[in-house]
N, C-alpha and C positions, 0 to 999 in steps of 0.2 A: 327465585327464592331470595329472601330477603332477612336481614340481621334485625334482633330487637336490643337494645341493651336497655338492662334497669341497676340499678344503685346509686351513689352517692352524684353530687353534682361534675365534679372531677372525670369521673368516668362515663356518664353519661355525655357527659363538653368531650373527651379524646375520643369515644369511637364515634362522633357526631365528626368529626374533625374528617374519619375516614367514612362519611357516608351511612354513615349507621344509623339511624333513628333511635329513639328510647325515651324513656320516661325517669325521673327523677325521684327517689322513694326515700322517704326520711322516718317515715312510721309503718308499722305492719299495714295499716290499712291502706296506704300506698303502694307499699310493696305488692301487695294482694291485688289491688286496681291492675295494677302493671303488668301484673301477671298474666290476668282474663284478659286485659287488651290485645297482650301479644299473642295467647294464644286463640284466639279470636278473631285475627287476622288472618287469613287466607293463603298471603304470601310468605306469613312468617317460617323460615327454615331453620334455623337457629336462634335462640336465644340466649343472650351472655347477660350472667347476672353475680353479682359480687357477692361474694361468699359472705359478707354481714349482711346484704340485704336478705341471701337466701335463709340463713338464722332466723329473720324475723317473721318467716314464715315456712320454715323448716317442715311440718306436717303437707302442709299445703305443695310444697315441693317437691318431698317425697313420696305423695300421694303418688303424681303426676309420674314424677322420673319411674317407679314399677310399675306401673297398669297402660305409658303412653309410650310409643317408641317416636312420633312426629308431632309435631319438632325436637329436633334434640336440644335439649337447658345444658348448660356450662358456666358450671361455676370458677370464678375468675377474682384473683386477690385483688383488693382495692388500692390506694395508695401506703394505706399504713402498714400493710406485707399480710400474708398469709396468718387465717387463725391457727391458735395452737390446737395441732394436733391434727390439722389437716398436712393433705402431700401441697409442697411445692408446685411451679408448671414445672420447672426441671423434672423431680422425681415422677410427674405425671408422664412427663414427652418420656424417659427412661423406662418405663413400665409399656408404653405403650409401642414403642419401637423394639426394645430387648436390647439396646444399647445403651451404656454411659455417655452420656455427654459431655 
């Protein structure tokens, strides 16, 4: 099983750093490429993709996230911090353990 990352260049360069493959997305129509790629891919087991890229194709990702259970998408803040109005990882990891961190 194998990591895809897509978003900005910054994040696509740090999980390249840990071995992660991915594609660089600056427009919807990128994003969207990146998308089918990854899940398109055979080995693909997760995919991490930056909350403004996933914006740019937000239908296209919502589609997927209710109707797909594999690969699991994870959406992940990009360099310039979390959109407003989403959770933090903090309050994610919090929710998902039942503990405060």
């Amino acid at each position: 099983m194998q990591y895809f990352a897509i978003g900005d260049e910054d994040a696509v360069l740090g999980f390249s750093l840990a071995g992660v493959r991915g594609r660089v997305a600056r427009n919807a129509l990128e994003a969207s490429g990146a998308f089918q790629e990854a899940l398109s891919r055979e080995d693909t087991g997760i995919i991490i993709m930056t909350e403004r890229v996933a914006e740019m194709i937000r239908r296209e990702v919502d589609s997927y996230v209710f109707s797909e259970r594999f690969p699991l998408l994870v959406e992940v803040p990009d360099r310039s911090g979390k959109l407003e109005g989403r959770p933090g990882t903090r309050e994610l990891v919090n929710a998902a353990i039942g503990i405060k961190l």
